[in-house]
Each structure stands twice: as structure tokens, then as C-alpha cells.
C-alpha positions as CSV (number, residue, x, y, z in Angstrom):
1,X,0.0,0.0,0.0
2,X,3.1,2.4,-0.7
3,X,1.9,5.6,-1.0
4,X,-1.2,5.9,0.4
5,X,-1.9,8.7,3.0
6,X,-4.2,9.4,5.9
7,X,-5.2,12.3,8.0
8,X,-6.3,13.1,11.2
9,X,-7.9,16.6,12.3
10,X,-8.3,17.5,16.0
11,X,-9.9,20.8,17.5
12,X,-8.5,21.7,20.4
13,X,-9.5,24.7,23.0
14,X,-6.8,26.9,24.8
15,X,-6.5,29.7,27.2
16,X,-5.6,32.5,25.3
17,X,-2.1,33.8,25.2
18,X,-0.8,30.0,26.0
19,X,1.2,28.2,24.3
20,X,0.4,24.6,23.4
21,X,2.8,22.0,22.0
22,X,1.5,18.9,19.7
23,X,3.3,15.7,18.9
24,X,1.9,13.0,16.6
25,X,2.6,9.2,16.5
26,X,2.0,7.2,13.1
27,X,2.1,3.8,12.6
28,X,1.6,2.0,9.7
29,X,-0.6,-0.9,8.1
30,X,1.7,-3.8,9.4
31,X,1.2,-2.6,12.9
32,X,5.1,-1.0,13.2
33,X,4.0,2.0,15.5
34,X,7.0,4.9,15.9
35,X,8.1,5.6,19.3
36,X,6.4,7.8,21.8
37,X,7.9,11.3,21.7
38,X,8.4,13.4,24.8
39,X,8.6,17.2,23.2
40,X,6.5,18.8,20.6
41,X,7.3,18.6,16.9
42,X,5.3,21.9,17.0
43,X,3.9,24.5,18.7
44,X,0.9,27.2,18.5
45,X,0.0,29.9,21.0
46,X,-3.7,31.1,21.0
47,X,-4.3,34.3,20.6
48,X,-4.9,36.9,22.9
49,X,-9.0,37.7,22.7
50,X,-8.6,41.6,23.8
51,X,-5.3,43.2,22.4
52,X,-2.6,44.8,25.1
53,X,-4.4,42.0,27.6
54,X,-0.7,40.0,27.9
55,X,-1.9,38.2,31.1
56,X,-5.3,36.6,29.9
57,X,-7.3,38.3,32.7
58,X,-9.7,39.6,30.6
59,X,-8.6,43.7,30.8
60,X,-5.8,45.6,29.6
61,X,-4.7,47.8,32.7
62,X,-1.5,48.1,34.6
63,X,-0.6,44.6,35.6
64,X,-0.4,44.6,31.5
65,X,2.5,47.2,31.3
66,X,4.1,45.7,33.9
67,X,4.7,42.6,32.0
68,X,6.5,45.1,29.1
69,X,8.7,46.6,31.9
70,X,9.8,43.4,33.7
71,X,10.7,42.4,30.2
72,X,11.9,45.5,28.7
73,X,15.3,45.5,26.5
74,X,14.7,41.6,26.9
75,X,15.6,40.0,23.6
76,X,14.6,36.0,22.2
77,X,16.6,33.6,24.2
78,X,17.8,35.9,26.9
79,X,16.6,35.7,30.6
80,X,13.7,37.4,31.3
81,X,12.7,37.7,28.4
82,X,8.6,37.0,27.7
83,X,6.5,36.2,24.8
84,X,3.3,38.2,26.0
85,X,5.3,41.2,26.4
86,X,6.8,41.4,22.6
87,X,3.7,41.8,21.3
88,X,4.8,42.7,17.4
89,X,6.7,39.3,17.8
90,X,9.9,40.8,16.2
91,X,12.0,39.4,19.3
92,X,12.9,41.9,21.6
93,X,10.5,43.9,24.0
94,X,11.0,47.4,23.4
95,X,9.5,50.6,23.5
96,X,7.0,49.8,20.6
97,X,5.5,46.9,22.5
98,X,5.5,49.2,25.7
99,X,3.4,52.0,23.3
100,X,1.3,48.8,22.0
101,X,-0.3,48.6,25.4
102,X,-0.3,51.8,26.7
103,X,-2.5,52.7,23.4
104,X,-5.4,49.8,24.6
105,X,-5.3,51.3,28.0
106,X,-8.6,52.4,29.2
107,X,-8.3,56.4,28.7
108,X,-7.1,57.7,32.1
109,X,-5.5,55.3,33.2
110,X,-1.8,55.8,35.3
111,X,0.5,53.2,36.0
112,X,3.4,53.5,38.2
């Protein structure tokens, strides 16, 4: 049966802003099944469901910046760096992520 292909489709449901990682297994018509992996072969984050909300609570407000500033000059690969706070996703937190969610704070709004 060389050649022949099969597919599987699975709909999962995340928290958003978390990342998930998936694996998959195949195994073939003879029963040869491959090993049993223990890290992702990829990954997918879901995506934050109110823009500048980096902690998932459901409101963009100061806890928000905070996450920028903790992380701030941070780049990809370097300690304390965070995912939620580079939110153009071009691998260092800087001053345009910082601007990001300072824009989608509610107006008034001071943070120390």
C-alpha cells in the first residue's frame, strides 16, 4: 500500500495567550507503530482575545504594562525575556511593544 496517505484533524481549545505543543505518532498498516515522543514537533499559542491583555485576565490595565517593563530590553533567548510582552513578535521587548499597550489602555488610566 506504498503511497497511500491518511489524515487526522483535532480541534483543540486553549486559554488564550498559552502556548500549546503537539506531537503525533503514526504507525503504519503492518502494525510498526513509531516511538512515543516526549517534546513537541510543534507548537501554537492562541491568541490573545482583547489586544494589550498580555496576562489573559480579561482587561488591559497596569498589571499589563508591567509585564512590558519586567521584560523591557529583553531579547529572544535571553533571561527574562517574555513572549506576551513582545507583542509585534519581532523578538525583543522594546519601546513599541511598551506603546502597544499603553494605546489599549482604558483612557485615564496611570500606572506606576
Amino acid at each position: 500500500m506504498e503511497g497511500q496517505h491518511h489524515s487526522h484533524e483535532q480541534h483543540i481549545h486553549g486559554k488564550a495567550g498559552k502556548t500549546y505543543a503537539f506531537y503525533s505518532i503514526a504507525c503504519d498498516l503492518v502494525g510498526n507503530v513509531e516511538p512515543s515522543k516526549t517534546v513537541g514537533e510543534a507548537t501554537t499559542t492562541i491568541a490573545l482575545s482583547i489586544p494589550g491583555d498580555l496576562n489573559g485576565d480579561g482587561k488591559v490595565d497596569c498589571a499589563d504594562i508591567a509585564i512590558v517593563k519586567v521584560a523591557f530590553g529583553k531579547r529572544k533567548g535571553q533571561a527574562g525575556f517574555d513572549a506576551r510582552a513582545d507583542t509585534n513578535n519581532d523578538g525583543i521587548v522594546d519601546v513599541r511593544d511598551l506603546a502597544f499597550v499603553s494605546q489599549k489602555l482604558p483612557a485615564g488610566t496611570k500606572c506606576p
